[in-house]
VEXDREN-2710 file (C-alpha; in Angstrom, 1 decimal):
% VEXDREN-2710
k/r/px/py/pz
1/UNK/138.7/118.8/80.2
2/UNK/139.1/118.9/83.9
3/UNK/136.8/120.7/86.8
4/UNK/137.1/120.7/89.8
5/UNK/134.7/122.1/92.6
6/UNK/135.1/122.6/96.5
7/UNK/134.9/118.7/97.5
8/UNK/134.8/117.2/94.7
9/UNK/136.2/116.2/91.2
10/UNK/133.2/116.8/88.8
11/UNK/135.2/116.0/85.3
12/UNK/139.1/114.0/85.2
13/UNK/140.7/115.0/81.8
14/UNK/137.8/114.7/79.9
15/UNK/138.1/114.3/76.0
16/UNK/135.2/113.9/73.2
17/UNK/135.7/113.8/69.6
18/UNK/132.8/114.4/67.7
19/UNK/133.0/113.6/63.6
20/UNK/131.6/115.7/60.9
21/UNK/127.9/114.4/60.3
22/UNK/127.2/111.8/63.2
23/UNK/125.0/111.7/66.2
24/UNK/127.0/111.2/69.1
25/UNK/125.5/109.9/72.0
26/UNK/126.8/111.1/75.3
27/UNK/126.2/108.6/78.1
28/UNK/126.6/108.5/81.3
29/UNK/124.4/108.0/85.3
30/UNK/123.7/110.9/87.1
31/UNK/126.4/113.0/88.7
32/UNK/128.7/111.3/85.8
33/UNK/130.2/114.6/84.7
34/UNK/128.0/115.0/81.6
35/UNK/126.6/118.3/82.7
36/UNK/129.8/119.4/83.7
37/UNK/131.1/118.6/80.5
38/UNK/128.4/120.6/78.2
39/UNK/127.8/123.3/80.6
40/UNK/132.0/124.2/80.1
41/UNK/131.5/123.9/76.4
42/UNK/128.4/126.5/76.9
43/UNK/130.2/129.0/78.6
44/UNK/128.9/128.4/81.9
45/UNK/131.8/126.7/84.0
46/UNK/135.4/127.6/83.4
47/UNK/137.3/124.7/83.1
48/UNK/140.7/123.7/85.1
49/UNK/143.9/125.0/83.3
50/UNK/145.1/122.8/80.5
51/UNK/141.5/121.7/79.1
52/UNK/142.2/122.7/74.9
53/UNK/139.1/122.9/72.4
54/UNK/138.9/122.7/68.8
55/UNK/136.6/122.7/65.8
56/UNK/137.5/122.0/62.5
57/UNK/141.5/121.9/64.1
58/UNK/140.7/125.9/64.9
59/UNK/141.2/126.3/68.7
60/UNK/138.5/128.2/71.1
61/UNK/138.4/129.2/74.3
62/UNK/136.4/126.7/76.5
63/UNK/134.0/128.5/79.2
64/UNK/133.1/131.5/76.6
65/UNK/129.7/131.2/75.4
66/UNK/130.7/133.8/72.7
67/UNK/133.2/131.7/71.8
68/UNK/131.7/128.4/71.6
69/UNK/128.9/130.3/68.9
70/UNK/131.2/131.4/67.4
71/UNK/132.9/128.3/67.2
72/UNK/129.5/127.0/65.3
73/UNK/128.0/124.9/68.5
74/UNK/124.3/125.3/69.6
75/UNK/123.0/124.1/72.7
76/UNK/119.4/122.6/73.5
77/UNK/119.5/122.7/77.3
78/UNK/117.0/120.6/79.2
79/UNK/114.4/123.5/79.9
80/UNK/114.7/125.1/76.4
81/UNK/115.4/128.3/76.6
82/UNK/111.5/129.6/75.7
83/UNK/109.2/132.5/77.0
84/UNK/105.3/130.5/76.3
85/UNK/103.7/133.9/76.6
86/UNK/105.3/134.8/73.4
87/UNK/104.2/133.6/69.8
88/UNK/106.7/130.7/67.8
89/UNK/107.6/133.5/65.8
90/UNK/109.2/135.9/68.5
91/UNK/111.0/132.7/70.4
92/UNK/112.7/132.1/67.0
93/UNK/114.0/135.3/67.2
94/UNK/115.2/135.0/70.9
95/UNK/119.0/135.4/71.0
96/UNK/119.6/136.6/67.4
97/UNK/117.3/139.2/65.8
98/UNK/114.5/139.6/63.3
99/UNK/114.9/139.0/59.7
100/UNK/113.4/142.2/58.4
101/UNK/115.7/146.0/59.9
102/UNK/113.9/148.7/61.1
103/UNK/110.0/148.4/62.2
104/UNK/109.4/145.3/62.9
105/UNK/106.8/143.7/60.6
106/UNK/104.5/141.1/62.3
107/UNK/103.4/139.7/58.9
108/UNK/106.9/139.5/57.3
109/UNK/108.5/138.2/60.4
110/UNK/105.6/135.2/60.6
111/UNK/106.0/134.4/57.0
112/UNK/109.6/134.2/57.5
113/UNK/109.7/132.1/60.4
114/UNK/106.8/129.9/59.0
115/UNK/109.3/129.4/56.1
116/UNK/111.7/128.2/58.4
117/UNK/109.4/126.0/60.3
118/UNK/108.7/124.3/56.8
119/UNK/112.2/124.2/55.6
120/UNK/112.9/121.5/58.4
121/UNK/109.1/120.0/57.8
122/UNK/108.2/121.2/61.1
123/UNK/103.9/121.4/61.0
124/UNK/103.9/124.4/63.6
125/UNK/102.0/127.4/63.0
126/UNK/104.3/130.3/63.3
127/UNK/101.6/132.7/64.8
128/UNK/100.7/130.4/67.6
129/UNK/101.7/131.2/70.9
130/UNK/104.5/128.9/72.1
131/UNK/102.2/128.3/75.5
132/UNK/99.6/126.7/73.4
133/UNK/101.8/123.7/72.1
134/UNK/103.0/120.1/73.3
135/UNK/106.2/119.8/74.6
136/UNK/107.5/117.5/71.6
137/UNK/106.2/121.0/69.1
138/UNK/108.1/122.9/71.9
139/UNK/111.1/121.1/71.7
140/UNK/111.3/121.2/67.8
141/UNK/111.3/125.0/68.1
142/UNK/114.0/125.3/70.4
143/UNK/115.8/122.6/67.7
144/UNK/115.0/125.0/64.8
145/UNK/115.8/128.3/66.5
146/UNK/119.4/126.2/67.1
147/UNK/119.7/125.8/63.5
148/UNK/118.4/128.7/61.8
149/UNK/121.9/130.1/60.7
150/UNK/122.8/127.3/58.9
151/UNK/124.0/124.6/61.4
152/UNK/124.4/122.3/58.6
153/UNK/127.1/123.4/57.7
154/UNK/129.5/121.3/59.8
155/UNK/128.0/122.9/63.1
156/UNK/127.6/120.9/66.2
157/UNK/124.0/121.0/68.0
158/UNK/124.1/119.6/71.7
159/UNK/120.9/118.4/73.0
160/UNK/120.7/117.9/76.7
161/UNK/117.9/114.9/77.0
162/UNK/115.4/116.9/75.0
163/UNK/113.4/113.3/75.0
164/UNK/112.8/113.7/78.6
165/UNK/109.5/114.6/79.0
166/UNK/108.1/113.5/75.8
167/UNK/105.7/110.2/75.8
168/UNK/107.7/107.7/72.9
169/UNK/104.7/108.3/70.3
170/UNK/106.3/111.9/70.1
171/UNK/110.1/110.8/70.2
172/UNK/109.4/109.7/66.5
173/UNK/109.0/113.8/65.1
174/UNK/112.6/114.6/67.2
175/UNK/114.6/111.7/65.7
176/UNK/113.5/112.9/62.4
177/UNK/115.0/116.2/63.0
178/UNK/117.8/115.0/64.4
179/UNK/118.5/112.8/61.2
180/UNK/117.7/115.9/59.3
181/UNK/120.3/118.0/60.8
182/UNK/122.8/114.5/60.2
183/UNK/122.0/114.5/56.6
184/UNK/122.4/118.4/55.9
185/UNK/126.1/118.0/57.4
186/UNK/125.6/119.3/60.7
187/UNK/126.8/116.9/64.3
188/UNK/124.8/116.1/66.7
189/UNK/125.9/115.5/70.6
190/UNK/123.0/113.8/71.9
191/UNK/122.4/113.1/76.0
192/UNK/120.5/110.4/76.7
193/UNK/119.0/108.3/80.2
194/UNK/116.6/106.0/77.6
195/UNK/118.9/103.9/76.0
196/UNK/116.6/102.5/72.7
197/UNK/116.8/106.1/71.6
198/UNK/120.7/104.9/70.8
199/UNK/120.5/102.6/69.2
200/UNK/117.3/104.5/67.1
201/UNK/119.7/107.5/66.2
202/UNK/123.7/107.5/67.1
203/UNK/126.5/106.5/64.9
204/UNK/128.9/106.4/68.3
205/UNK/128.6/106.5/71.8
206/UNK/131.0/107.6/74.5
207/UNK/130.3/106.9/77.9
208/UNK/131.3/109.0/81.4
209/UNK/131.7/107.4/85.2
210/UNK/132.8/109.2/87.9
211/UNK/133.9/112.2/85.5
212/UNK/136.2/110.2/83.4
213/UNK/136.0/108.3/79.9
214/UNK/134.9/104.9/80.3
215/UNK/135.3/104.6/76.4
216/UNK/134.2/105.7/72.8
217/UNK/132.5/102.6/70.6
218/UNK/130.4/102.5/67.3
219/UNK/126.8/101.7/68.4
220/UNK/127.0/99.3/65.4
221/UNK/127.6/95.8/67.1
222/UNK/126.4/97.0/70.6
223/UNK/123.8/95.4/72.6
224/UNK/121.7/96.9/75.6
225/UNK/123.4/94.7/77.8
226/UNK/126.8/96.4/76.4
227/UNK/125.5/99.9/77.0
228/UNK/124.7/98.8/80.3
229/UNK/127.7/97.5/81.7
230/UNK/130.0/100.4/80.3
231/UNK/127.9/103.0/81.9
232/UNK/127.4/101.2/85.4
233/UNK/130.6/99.0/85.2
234/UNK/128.6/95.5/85.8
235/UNK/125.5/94.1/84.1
236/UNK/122.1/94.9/85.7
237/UNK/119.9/92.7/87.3
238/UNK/116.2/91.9/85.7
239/UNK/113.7/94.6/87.2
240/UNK/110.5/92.6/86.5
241/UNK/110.0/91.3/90.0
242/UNK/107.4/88.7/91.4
243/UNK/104.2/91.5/93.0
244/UNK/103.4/91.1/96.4
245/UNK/99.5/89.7/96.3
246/UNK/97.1/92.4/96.5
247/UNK/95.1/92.9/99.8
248/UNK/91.3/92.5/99.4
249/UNK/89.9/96.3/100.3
250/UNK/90.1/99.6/98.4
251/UNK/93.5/101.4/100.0
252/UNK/92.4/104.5/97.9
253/UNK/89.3/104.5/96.0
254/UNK/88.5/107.5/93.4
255/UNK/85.2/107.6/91.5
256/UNK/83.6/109.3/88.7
257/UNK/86.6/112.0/89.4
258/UNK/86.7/115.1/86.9
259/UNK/89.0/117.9/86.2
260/UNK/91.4/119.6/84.1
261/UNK/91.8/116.8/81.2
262/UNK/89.7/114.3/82.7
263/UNK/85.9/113.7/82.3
264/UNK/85.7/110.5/84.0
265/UNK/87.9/108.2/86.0
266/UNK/87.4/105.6/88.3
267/UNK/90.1/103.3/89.9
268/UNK/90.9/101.1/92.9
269/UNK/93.9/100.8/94.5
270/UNK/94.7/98.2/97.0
271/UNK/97.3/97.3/99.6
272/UNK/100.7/96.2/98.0
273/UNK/99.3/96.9/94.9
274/UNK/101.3/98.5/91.9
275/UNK/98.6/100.5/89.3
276/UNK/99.9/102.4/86.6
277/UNK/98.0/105.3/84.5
278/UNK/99.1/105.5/80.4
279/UNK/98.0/107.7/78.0
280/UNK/99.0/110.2/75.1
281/UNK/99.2/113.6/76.6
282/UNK/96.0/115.5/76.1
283/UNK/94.1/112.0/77.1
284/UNK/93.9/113.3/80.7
285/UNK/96.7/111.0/82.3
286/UNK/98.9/113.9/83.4
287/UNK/95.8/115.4/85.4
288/UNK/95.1/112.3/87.7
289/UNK/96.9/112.4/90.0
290/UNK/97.3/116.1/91.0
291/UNK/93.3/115.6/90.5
292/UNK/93.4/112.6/93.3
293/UNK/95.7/114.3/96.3
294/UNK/93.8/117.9/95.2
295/UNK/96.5/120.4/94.0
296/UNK/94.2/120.5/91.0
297/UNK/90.7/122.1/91.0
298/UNK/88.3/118.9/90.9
299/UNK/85.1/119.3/89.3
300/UNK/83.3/116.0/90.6
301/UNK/83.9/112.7/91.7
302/UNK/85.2/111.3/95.1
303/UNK/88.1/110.3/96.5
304/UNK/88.4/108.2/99.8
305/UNK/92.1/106.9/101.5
306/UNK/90.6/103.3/103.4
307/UNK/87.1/104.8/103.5
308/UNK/87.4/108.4/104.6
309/UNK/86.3/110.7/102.3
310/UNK/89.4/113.1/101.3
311/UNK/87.9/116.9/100.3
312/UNK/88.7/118.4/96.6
313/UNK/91.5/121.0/96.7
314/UNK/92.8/120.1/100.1
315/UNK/96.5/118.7/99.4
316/UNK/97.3/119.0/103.8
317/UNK/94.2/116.7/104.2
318/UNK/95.1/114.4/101.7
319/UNK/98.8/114.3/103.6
320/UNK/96.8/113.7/107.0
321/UNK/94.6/111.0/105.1
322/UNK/98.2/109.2/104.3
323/UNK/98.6/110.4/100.7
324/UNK/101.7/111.9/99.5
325/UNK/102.4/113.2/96.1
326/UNK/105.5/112.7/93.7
327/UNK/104.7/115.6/90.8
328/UNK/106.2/115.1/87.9
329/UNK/107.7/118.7/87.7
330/UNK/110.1/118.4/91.1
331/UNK/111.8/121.6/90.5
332/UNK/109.1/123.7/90.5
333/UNK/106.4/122.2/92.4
334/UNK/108.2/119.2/94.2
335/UNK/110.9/120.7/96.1
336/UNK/112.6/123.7/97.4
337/UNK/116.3/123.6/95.4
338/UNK/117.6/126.5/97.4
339/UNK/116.9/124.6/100.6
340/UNK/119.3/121.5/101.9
341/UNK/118.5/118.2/100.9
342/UNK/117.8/117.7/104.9
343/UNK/114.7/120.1/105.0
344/UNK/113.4/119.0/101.6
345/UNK/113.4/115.3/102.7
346/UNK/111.6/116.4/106.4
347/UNK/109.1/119.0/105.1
348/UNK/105.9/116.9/105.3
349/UNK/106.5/115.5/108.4
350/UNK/109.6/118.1/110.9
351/UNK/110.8/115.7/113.4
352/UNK/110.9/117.3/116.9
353/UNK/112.7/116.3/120.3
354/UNK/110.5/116.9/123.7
355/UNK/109.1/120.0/124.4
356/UNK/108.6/120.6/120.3
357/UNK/112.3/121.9/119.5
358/UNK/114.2/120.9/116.7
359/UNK/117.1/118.7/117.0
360/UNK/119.2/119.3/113.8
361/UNK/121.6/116.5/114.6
362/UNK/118.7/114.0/114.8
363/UNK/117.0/114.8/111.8
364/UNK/120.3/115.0/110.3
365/UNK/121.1/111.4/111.8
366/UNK/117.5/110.0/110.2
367/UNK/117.7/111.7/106.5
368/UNK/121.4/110.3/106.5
369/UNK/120.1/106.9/106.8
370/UNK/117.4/107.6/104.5
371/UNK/119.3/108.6/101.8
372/UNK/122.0/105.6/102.2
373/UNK/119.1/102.9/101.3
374/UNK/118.4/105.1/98.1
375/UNK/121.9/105.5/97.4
376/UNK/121.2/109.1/97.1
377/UNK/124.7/110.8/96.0
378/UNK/126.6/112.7/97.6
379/UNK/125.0/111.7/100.8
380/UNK/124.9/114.9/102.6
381/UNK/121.8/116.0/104.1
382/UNK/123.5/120.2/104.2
383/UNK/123.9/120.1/100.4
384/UNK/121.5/122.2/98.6
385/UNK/119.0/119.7/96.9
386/UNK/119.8/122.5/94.1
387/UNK/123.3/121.0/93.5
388/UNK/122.5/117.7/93.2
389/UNK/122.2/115.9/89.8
390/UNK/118.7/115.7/88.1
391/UNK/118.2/112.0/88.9
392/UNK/119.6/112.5/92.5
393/UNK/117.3/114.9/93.5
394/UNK/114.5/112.3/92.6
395/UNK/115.9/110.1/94.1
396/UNK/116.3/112.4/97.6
397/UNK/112.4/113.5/97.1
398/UNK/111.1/110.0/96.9
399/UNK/112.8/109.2/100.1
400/UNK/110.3/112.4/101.6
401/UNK/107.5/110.2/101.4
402/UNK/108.6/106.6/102.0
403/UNK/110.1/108.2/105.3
404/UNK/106.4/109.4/106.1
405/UNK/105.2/105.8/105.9
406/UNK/102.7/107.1/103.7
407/UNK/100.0/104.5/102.4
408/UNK/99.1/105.9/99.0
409/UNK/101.7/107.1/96.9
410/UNK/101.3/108.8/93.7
411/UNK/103.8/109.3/91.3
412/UNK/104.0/111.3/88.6
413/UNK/106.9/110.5/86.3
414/UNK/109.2/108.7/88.9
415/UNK/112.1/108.1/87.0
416/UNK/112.0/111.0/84.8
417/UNK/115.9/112.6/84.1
418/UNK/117.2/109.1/85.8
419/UNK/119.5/107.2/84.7
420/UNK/119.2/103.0/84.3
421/UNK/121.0/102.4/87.5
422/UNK/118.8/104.7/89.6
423/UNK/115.9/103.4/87.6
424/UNK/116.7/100.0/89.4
425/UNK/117.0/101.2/92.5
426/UNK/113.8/103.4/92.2
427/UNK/111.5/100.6/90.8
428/UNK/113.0/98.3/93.5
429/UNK/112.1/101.0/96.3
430/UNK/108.3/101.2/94.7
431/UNK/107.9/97.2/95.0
432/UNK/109.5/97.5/98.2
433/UNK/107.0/100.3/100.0
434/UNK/104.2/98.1/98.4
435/UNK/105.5/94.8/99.6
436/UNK/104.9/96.3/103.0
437/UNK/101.7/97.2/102.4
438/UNK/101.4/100.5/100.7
439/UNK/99.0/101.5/97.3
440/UNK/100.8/103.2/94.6
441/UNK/99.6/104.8/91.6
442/UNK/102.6/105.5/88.7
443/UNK/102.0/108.1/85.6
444/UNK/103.9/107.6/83.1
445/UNK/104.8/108.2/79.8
446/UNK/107.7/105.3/79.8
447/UNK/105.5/102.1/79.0
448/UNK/108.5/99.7/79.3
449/UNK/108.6/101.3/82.9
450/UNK/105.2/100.5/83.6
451/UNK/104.9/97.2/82.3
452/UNK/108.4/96.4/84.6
453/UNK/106.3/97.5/88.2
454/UNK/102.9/97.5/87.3
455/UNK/100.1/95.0/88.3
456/UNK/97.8/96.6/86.0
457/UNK/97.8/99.7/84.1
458/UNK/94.7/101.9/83.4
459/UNK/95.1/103.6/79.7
460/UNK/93.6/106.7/79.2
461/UNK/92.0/108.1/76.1
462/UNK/89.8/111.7/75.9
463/UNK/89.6/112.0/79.3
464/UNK/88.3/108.4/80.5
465/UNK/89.5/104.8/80.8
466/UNK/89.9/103.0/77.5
467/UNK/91.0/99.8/78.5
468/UNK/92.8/97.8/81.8
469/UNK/95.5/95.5/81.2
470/UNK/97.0/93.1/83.2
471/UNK/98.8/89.8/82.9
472/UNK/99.6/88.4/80.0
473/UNK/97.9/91.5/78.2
474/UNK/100.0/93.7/79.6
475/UNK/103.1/94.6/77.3
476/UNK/104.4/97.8/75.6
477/UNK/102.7/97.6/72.4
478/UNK/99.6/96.7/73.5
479/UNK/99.3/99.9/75.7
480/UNK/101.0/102.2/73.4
481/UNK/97.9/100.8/70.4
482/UNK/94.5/101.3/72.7
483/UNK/96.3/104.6/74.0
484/UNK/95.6/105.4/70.1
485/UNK/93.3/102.7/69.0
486/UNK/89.4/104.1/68.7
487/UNK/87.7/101.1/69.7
488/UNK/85.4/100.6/72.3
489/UNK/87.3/97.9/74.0
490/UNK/87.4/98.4/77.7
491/UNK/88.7/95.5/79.4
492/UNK/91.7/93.3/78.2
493/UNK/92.8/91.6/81.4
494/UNK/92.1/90.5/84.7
END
């Protein structure tokens, strides 16, 4: 398979074999070609002449969604495909039909789809509305609606990083499924940024660079280190760097904050320091820091940015107090995709020429050379952030804020969608606006991620701080067990 768009090669004679009953791990950085490549076999891109399909040695016609069902493929793309308004039992029947003809029987059509839920040993309750549940329980029903006609036999499911937003306690109830659809006879395609998940599930990995096929290799026998160097073409440089010492006042200072989630959090945050925030979801970690720079209601508590008090529910002060905000959803509350990448990057802070007009060359000239130290691809300020790749457009958003100069950052999921090499480059920017004397404040559900930039990490459990660690104390396991644990422990570090 071959595509080509105005400027630019996306895909260069693309080929993927996929065996009957294997999870095939699809690989690749961002702007690779590996949405190129799934969004042809969906239907949604036509392909250059000459790209040829097959299952089973039938042909099909690549860029027909029709055709690819028919074909037996299903597709989990990365936002699922749900309506949360609806109940479990109507987005089961989204794209296909109710069991029962005729009326449509509420009871019969719950019982019928609860008997699906439990034929793949997924504890969901049918009647539920889809609004009400996780993301991981949201994810398993896109998987099962996928599957409901009997994938196992010798169908193909695609899933587009369905990991992505789910914290790694939750990964555990998607491998199973995945296995489950393995083992029943069905393939799995499986696109990937965390690499463990790899080596946790595939039986083979193929790997994309600059739209081409770097290679196909049994995972048996493979290291990280192997993984790494086929998908960015050289080994990658150790990411646990040496902090910049901490400065001795409070840069931001929240206390006895409530809201959403939260029922009580206090934390310091000082110059050139690195804090992180864990937690399982529902502990309150995804509230804090939409709770901090106010674009959630906060009950109580205050915040101050180097002693000035910062008012609840005013995100413009909080950017006039030097605060600035990396969400974890960028495409619907971080950016604008429709506009360029240019007015993205320059909407907190419009540079102007004298007299207060706009010079478009000049703040083209200063997002250009913004985007070149985050090696933001393709680096053109008139493309529409909306056409960038998922980890590109993080990349082009955190560059809004270290423009600013900002001196608290908080970021919500940072690398989330990014691939390893972009991680690098990310976690080296973090250390980087610290070093010169910034406070930042990372969410995350990655633990590896925040034991790699963090000086501490704050782990959250029902609502309030269960423990600190730091140092020696501070390693994966020991946050993903007090992010569960029910002790009373509250310190374990320094």
């Amino acid at each position: 398979m071959s595509k080509t768009f105005p400027g630019q090669v996306a895909l260069d004679a693309a080929s993927l074999t996929v065996a009957p009953g294997e999870v095939h791990a699809l690989l690749g950085q961002n702007g690779s070609g590996k949405s190129t490549l799934i969004k042809i076999l969906a239907g949604y891109h036509q392909p250059d002449p000459g790209a040829v399909a097959a299952r089973d040695g039938v042909e099909f016609h690549l860029g027909s969604a029709a055709a690819a069902h028919a074909a037996g493929i299903r597709f989990i793309h990365q936002d699922l495909g749900l309506i949360p308004e609806l109940s479990v039992t109507d987005n089961l029947a989204l794209g296909g039909r109710y069991r029962g003809w005729g009326w449509v029987d509420d009871r019969r059509e719950t019982a019928a789809a609860q008997g699906l839920l439990d034929q793949w040993g997924v504890e969901i309750d049918a009647s539920a509305l889809l609004g009400s549940l996780g993301q991981a329980d949201r994810t398993m029903v896109a998987i099962v609606r996928a599957v409901r006609d009997g994938l196992e036999r010798a169908g193909i499911l695609v899933l587009d990083e369905p990991s992505a937003t789910l914290p790694p306690h939750e990964f555990e109830h998607l491998s199973r499924l995945v296995r489950d659809v393995r083992d029943r006879g069905g393939s799995v395609v499986y696109v990937t940024h965390r690499l463990g998940e790899v080596f946790q599930l595939a039986d083979t990995v193929t790997v994309l660079r600059d739209g081409r096929v770097i290679g196909s290799r049994p995972v048996a026998g493979m290291d990280h280190d192997d993984l790494v160097t086929m998908i960015i073409g050289r080994t990658l440089e150790n990411v646990h760097s040496v902090p910049a010492e901490p400065g001795d006042g409070a840069m931001l200072m929240a206390e006895e904050i409530s809201g959403d989630a939260v029922t009580s959090l206090t934390l310091q945050l000082r110059e050139r320091e690195v804090v992180g925030i864990a937690g399982l979801t529902g502990s309150g970690r995804e509230s804090v820091a939409d709770l901090i720079f106010g674009t959630r209601e906060r009950l109580s508590g205050t915040v101050r940015v180097e002693g000035r008090d910062v008012r609840a529910g005013r995100p413009a002060e909080s950017i006039a107090h030097g605060m600035a905000l990396l969400p974890a959803d960028r495409k619907a509350v971080g950016s604008i995709p429709a506009l360029t990448v240019r007015e993205n990057v320059t909407l907190p802070a419009i540079p102007a020429r004298r007299g207060g007009w706009l010079s478009i060359r000049a703040e083209r000239r200063d997002v250009r050379e913004w985007l070149d130290r985050l090696s933001v691809v393709p680096r053109d300020p008139e493309r529409a952030l909306a056409n960038l790749s998922g980890g590109n457009q993080q990349r082009a958003l955190i560059t809004r804020w270290l423009r600013c100069e900002s001196k608290v950052f908080l970021m919500d999921e940072p690398t989330q969608g990014v691939d390893i090499g972009a991680k690098v480059e990310i976690y080296r920017a973090i250390r980087d606006a610290a070093s010169g004397g910034a406070g930042i404040l990372v969410v995350s559900t990655d633990n590896d991620e925040l034991v790699a930039i963090c000086d501490r990490v704050i782990v959250m459990r029902d609502g309030e701080t269960a423990a600190t660690l730091s140092g020696g104390h501070l390693t994966s396991e020991a946050i993903l067990e007090l992010s569960m644990d029910r002790t009373d422990l509250k310190d374990t570090g320094s």
